[in-house]
mmCIF file as gemmi writes it, N, C-alpha and C atoms, coordinates in Angstrom:
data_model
loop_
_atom_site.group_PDB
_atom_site.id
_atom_site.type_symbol
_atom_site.label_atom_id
_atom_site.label_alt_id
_atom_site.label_comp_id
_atom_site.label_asym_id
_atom_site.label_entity_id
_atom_site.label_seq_id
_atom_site.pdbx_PDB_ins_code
_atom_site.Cartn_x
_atom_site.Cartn_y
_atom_site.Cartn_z
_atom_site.occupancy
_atom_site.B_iso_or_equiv
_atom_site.pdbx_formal_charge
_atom_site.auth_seq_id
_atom_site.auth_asym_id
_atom_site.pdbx_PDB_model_num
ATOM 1 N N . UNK Axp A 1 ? -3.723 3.903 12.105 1 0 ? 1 A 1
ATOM 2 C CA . UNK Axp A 1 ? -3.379 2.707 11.397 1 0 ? 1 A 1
ATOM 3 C C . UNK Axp A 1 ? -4.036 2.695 10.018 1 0 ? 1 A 1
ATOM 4 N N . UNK Axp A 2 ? -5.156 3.134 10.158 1 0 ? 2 A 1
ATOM 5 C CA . UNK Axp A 2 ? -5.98 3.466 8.788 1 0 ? 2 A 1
ATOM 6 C C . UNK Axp A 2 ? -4.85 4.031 7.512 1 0 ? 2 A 1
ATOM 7 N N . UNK Axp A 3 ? -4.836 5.111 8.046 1 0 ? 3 A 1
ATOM 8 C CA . UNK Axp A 3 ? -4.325 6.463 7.43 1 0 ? 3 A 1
ATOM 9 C C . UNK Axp A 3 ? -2.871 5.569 7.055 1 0 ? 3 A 1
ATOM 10 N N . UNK Axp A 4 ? -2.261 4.559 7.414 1 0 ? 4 A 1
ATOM 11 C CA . UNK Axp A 4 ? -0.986 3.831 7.205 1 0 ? 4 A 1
ATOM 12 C C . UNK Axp A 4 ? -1 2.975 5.901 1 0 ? 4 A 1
ATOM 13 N N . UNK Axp A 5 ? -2.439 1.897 5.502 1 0 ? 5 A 1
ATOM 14 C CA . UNK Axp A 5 ? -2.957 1.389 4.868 1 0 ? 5 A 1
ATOM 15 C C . UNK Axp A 5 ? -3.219 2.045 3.821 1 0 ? 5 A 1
ATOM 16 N N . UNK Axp A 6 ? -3.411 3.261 4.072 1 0 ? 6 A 1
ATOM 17 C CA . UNK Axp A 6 ? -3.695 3.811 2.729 1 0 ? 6 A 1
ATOM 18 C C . UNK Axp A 6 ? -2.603 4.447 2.057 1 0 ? 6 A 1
ATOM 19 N N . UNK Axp A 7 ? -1.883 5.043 3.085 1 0 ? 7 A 1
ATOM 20 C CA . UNK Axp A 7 ? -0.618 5.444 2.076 1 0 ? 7 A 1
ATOM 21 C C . UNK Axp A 7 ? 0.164 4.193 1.756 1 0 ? 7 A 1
ATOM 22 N N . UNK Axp A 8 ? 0.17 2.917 2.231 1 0 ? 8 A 1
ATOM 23 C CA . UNK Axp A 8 ? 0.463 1.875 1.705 1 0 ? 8 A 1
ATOM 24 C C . UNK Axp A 8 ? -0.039 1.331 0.443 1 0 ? 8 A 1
ATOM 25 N N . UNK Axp A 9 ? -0.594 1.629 -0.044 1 0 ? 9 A 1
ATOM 26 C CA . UNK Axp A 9 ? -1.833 1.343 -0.912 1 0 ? 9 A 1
ATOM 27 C C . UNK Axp A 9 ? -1.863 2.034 -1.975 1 0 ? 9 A 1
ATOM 28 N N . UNK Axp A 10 ? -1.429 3.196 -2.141 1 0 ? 10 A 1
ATOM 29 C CA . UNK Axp A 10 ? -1.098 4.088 -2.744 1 0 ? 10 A 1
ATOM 30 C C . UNK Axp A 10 ? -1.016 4.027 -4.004 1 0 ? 10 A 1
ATOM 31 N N . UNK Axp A 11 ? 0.589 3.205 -3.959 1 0 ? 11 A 1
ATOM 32 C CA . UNK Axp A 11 ? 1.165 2.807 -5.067 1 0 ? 11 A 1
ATOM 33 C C . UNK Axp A 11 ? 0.623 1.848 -6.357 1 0 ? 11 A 1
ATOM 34 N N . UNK Axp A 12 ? -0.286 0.602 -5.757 1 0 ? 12 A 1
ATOM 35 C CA . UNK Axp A 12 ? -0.75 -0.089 -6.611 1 0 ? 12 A 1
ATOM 36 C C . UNK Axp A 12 ? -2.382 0.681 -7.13 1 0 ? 12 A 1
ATOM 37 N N . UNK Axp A 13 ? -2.828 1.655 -6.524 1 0 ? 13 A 1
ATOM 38 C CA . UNK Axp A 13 ? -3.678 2.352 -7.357 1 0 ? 13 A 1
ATOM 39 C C . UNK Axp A 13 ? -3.407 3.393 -8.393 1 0 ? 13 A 1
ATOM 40 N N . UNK Axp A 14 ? -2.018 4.269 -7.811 1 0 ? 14 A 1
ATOM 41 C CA . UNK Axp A 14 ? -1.611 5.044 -9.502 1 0 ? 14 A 1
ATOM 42 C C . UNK Axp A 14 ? -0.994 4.357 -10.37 1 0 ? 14 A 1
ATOM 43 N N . UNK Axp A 15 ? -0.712 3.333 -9.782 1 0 ? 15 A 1
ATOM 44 C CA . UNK Axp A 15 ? 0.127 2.439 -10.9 1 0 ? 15 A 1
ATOM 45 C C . UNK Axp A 15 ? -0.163 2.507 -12.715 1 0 ? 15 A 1
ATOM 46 N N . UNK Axp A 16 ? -1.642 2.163 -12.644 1 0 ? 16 A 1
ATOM 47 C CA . UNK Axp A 16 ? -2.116 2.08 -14.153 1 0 ? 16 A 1
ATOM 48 C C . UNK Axp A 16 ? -2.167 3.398 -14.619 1 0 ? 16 A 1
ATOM 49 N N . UNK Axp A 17 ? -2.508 4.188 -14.068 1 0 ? 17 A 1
ATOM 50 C CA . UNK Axp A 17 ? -2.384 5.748 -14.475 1 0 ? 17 A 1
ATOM 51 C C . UNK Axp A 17 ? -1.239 6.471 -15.199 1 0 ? 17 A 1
ATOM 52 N N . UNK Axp A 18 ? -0.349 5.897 -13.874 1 0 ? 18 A 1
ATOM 53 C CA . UNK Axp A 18 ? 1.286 6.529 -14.635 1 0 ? 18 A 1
ATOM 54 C C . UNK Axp A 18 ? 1.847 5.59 -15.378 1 0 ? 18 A 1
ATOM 55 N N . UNK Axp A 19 ? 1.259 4.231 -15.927 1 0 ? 19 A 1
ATOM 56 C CA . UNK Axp A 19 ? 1.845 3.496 -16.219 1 0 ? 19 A 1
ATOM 57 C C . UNK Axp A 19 ? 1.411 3.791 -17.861 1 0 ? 19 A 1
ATOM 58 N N . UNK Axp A 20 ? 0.409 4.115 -18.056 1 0 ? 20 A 1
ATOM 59 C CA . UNK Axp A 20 ? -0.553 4.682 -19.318 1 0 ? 20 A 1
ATOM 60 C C . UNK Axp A 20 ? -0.039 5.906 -19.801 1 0 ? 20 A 1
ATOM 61 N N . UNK Axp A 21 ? 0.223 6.975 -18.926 1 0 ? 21 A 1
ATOM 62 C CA . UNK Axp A 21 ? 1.077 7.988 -19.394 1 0 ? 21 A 1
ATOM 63 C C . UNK Axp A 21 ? 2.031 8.121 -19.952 1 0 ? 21 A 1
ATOM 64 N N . UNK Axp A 22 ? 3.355 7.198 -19.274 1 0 ? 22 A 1
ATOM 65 C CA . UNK Axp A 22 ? 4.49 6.516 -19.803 1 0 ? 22 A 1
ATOM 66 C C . UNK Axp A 22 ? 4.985 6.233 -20.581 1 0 ? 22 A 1
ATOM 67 N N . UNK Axp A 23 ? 4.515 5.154 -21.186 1 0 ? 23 A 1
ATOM 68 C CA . UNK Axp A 23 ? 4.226 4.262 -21.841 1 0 ? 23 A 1
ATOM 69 C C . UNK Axp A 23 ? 2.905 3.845 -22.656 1 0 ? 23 A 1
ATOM 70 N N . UNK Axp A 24 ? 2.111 4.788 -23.641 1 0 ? 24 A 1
ATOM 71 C CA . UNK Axp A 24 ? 1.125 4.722 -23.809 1 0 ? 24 A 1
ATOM 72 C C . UNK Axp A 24 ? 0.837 3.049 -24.602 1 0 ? 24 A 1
ATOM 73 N N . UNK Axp A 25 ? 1.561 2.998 -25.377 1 0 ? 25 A 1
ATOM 74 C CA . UNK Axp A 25 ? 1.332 1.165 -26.077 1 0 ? 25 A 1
ATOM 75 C C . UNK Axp A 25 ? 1.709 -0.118 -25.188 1 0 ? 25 A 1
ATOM 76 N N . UNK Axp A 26 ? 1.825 0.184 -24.255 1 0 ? 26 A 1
ATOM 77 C CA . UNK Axp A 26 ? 1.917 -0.616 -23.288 1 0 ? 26 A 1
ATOM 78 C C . UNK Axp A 26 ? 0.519 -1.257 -22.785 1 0 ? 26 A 1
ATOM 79 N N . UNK Axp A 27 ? 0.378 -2.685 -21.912 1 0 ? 27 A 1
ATOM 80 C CA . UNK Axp A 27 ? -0.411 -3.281 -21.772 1 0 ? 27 A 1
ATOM 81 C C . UNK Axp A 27 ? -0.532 -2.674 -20.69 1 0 ? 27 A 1
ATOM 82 N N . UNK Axp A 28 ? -1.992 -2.615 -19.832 1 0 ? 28 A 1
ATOM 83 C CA . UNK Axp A 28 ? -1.492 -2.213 -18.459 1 0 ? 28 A 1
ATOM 84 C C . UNK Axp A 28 ? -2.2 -3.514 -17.647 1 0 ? 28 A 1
ATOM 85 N N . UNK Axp A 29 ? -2.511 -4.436 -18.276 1 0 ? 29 A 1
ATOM 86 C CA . UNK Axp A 29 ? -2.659 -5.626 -17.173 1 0 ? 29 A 1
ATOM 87 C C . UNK Axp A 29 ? -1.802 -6.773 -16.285 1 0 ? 29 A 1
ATOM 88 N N . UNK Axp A 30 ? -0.601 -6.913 -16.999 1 0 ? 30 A 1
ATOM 89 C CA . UNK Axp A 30 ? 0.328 -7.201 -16.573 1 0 ? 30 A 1
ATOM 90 C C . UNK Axp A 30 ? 0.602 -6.648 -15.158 1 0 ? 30 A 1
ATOM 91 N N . UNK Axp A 31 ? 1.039 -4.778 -15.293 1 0 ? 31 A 1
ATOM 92 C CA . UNK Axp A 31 ? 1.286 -4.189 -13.92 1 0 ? 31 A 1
ATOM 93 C C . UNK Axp A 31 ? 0.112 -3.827 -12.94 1 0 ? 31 A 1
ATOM 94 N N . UNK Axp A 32 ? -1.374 -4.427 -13.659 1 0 ? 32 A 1
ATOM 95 C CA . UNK Axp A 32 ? -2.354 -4.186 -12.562 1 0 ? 32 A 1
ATOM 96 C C . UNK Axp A 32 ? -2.499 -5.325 -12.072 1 0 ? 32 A 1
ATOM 97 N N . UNK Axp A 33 ? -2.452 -6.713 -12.623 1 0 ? 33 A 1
ATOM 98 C CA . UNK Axp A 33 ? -2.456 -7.708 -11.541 1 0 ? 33 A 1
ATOM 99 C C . UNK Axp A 33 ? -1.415 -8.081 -11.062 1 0 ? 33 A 1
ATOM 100 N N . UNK Axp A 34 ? -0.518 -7.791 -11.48 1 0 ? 34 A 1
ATOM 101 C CA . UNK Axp A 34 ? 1.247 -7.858 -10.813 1 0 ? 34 A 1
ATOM 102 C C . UNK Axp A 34 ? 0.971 -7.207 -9.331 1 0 ? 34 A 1
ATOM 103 N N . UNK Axp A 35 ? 0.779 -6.145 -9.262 1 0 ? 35 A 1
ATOM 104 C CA . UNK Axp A 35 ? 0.537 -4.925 -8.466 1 0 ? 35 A 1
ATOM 105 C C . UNK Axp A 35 ? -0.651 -5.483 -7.216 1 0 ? 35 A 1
ATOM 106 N N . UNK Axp A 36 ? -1.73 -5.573 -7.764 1 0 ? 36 A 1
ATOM 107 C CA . UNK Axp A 36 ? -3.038 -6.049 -7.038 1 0 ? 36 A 1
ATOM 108 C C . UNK Axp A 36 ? -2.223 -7.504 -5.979 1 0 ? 36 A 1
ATOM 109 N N . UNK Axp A 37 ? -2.162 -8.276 -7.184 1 0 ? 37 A 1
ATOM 110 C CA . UNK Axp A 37 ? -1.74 -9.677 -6.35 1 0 ? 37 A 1
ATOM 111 C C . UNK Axp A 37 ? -0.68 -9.463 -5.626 1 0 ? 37 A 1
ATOM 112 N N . UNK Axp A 38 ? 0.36 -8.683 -5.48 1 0 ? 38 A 1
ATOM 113 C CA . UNK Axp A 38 ? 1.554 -8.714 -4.695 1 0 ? 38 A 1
ATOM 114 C C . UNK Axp A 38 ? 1.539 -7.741 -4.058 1 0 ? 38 A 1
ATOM 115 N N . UNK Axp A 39 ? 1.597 -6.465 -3.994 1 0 ? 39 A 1
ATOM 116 C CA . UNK Axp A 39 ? 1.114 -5.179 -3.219 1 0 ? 39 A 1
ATOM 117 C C . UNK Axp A 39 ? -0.156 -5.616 -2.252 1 0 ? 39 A 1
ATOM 118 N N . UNK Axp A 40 ? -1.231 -5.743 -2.888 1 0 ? 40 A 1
ATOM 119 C CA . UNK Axp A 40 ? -2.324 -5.806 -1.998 1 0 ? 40 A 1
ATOM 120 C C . UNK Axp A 40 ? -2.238 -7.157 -1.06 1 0 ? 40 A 1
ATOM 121 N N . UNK Axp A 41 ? -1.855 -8.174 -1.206 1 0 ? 41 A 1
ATOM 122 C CA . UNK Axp A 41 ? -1.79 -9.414 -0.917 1 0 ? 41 A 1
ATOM 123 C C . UNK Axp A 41 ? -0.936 -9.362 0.89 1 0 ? 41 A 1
ATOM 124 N N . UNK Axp A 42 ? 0.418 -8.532 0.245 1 0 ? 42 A 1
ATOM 125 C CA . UNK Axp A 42 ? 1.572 -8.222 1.212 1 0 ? 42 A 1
ATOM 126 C C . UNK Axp A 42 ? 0.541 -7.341 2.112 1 0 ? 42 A 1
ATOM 127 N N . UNK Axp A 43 ? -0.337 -6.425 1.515 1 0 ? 43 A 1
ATOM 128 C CA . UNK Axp A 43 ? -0.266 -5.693 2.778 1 0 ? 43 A 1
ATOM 129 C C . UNK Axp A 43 ? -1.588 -6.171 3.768 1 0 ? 43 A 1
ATOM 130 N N . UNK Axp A 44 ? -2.281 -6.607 3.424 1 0 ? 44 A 1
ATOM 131 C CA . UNK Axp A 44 ? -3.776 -7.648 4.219 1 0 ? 44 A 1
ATOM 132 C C . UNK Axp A 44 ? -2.29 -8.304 5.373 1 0 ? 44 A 1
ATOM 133 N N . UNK Axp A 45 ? -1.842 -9.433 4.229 1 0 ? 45 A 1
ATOM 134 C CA . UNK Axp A 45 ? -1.312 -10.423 5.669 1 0 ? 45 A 1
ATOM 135 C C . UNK Axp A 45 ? 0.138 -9.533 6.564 1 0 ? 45 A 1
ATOM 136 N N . UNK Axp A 46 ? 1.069 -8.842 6.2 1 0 ? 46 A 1
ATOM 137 C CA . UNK Axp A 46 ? 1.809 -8.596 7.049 1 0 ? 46 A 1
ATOM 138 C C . UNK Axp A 46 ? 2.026 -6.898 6.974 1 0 ? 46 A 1
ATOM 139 N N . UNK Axp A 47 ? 1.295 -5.974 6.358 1 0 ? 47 A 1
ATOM 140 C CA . UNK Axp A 47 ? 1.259 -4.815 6.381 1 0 ? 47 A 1
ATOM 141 C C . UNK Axp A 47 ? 0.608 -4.265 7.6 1 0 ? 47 A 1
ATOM 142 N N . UNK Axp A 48 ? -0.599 -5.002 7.568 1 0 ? 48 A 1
ATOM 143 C CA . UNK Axp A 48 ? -1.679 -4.257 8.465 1 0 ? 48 A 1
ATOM 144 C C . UNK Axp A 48 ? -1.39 -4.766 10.133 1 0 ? 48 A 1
ATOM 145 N N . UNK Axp A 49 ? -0.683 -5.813 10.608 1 0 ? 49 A 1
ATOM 146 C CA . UNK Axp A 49 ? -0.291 -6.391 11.584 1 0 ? 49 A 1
ATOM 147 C C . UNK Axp A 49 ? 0.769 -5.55 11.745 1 0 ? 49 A 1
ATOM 148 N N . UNK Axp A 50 ? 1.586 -5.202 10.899 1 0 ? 50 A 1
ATOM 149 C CA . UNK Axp A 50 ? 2.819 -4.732 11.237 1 0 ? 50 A 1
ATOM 150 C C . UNK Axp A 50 ? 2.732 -3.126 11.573 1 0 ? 50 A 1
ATOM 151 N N . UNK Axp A 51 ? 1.579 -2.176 10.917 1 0 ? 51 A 1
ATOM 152 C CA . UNK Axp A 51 ? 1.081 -1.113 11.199 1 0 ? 51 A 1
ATOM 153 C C . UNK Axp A 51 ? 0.559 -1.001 12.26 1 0 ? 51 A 1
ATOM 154 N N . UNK Axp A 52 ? -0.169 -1.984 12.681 1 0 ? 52 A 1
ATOM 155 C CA . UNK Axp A 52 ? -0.659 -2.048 14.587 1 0 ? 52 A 1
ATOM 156 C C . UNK Axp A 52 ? 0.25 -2.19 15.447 1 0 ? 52 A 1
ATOM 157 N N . UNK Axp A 53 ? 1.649 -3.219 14.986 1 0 ? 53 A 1
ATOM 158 C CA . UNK Axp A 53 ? 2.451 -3.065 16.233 1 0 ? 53 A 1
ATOM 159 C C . UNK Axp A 53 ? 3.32 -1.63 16.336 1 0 ? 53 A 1
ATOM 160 N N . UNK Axp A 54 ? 3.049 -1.082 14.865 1 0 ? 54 A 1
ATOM 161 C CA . UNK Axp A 54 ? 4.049 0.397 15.087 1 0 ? 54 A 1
ATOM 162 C C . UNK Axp A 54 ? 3.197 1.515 16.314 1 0 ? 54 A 1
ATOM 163 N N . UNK Axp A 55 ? 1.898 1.321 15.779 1 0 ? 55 A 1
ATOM 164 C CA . UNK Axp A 55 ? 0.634 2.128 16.566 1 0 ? 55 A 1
ATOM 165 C C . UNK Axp A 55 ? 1.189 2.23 17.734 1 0 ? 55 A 1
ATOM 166 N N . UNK Axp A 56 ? 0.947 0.95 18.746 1 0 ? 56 A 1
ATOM 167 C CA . UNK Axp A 56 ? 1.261 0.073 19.819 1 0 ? 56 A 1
ATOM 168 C C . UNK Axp A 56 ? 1.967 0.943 20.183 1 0 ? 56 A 1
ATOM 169 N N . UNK Axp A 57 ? 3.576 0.906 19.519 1 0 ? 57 A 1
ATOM 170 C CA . UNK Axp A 57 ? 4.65 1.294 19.762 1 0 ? 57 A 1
ATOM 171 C C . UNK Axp A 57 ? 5.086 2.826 19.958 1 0 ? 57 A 1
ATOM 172 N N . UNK Axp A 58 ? 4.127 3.659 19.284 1 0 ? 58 A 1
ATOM 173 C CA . UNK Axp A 58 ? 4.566 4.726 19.597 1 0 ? 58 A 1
ATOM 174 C C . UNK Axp A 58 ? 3.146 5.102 20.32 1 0 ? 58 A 1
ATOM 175 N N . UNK Axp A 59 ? 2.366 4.718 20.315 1 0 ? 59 A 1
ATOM 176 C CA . UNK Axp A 59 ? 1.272 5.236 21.668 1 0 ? 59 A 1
ATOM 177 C C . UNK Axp A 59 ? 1.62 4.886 22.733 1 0 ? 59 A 1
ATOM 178 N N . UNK Axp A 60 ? 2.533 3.554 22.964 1 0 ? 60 A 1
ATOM 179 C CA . UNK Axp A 60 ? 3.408 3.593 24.036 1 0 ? 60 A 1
ATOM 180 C C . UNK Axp A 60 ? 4.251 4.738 24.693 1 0 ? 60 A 1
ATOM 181 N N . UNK Axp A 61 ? 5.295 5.322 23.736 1 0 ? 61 A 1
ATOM 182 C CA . UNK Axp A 61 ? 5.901 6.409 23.984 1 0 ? 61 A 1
ATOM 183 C C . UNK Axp A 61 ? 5.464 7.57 24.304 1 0 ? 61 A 1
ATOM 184 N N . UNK Axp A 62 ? 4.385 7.829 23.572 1 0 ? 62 A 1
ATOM 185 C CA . UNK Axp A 62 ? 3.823 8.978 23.7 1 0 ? 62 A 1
ATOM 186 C C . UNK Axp A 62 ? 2.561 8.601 24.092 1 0 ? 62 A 1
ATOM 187 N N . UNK Axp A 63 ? 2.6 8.777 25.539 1 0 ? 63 A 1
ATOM 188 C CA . UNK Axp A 63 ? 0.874 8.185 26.192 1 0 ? 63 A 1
ATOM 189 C C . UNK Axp A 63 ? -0.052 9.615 26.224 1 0 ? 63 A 1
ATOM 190 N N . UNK Axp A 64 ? -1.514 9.178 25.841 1 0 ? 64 A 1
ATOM 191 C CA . UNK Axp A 64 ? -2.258 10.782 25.941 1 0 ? 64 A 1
ATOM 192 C C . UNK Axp A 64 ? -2.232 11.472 27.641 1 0 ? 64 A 1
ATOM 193 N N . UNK Axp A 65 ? -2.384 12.715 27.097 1 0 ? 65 A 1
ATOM 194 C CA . UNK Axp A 65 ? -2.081 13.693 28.439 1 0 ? 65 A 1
ATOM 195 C C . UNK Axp A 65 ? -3.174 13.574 29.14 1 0 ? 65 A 1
Protein backbone atom coordinates (compact mmCIF):
# COMPACT_ATOMS: atom_id res chain seq x y z
CA UNK A 1 0.00 0.00 0.00
CA UNK A 2 3.01 2.13 0.73
CA UNK A 3 4.70 1.56 -2.50
CA UNK A 4 0.91 2.71 -4.05
CA UNK A 5 1.13 6.18 -2.25
CA UNK A 6 4.09 6.84 -3.60
CA UNK A 7 3.70 6.20 -7.06
CA UNK A 8 0.60 8.23 -6.43
CA UNK A 9 2.51 10.99 -5.36
CA UNK A 10 4.72 11.05 -7.91
CA UNK A 11 3.29 13.43 -10.03
CA UNK A 12 2.87 16.45 -7.77
CA UNK A 13 6.63 16.17 -6.83
CA UNK A 14 8.13 16.37 -10.55
CA UNK A 15 5.72 18.69 -11.28
CA UNK A 16 7.95 21.91 -10.57
CA UNK A 17 10.88 20.33 -12.17
CA UNK A 18 9.34 19.64 -15.52
CA UNK A 19 7.38 22.48 -15.19
CA UNK A 20 10.76 24.78 -15.01
CA UNK A 21 12.23 22.96 -17.86
CA UNK A 22 9.30 23.67 -20.08
CA UNK A 23 8.55 26.59 -19.62
CA UNK A 24 11.41 28.39 -18.10
CA UNK A 25 9.52 32.12 -17.51
CA UNK A 26 6.89 30.59 -16.09
CA UNK A 27 5.78 30.94 -12.42
CA UNK A 28 6.00 27.70 -10.77
CA UNK A 29 3.76 28.49 -7.77
CA UNK A 30 0.64 28.44 -9.21
CA UNK A 31 1.31 24.53 -10.33
CA UNK A 32 2.97 23.79 -6.90
CA UNK A 33 0.11 24.75 -4.80
CA UNK A 34 -2.44 23.78 -7.42
CA UNK A 35 -0.73 20.36 -7.29
CA UNK A 36 0.05 20.13 -3.36
CA UNK A 37 -3.60 21.26 -2.47
CA UNK A 38 -5.43 18.98 -4.91
CA UNK A 39 -3.13 15.96 -5.61
CA UNK A 40 -2.00 15.64 -2.10
CA UNK A 41 -5.32 16.51 -0.46
CA UNK A 42 -7.19 13.70 -2.88
CA UNK A 43 -4.84 11.28 -1.96
CA UNK A 44 -4.71 11.46 2.30
CA UNK A 45 -8.69 11.37 2.16
CA UNK A 46 -9.69 8.90 -0.64
CA UNK A 47 -6.39 7.59 -2.19
CA UNK A 48 -5.00 5.87 0.70
CA UNK A 49 -8.48 4.15 1.77
CA UNK A 50 -8.98 3.24 -1.61
CA UNK A 51 -5.32 1.61 -1.89
CA UNK A 52 -6.19 -0.59 1.24
CA UNK A 53 -9.35 -1.82 -0.15
CA UNK A 54 -7.36 -2.81 -3.46
CA UNK A 55 -4.63 -4.56 -0.95
CA UNK A 56 -7.65 -6.35 0.74
CA UNK A 57 -8.74 -7.32 -2.55
CA UNK A 58 -6.14 -8.93 -4.12
CA UNK A 59 -4.58 -10.57 -0.92
CA UNK A 60 -7.87 -11.99 -0.97
CA UNK A 61 -7.28 -13.68 -4.27
CA UNK A 62 -4.09 -14.51 -3.90
CA UNK A 63 -3.82 -15.88 -0.21
CA UNK A 64 -0.01 -16.64 1.01
CA UNK A 65 1.11 -20.28 0.49
Amino acid sequence: MLFAVLCGSASYITLPAVQRLGIPEASPTLPLAAALGLTFSYTVTIGIPLYIEINRAVAHCFPPI
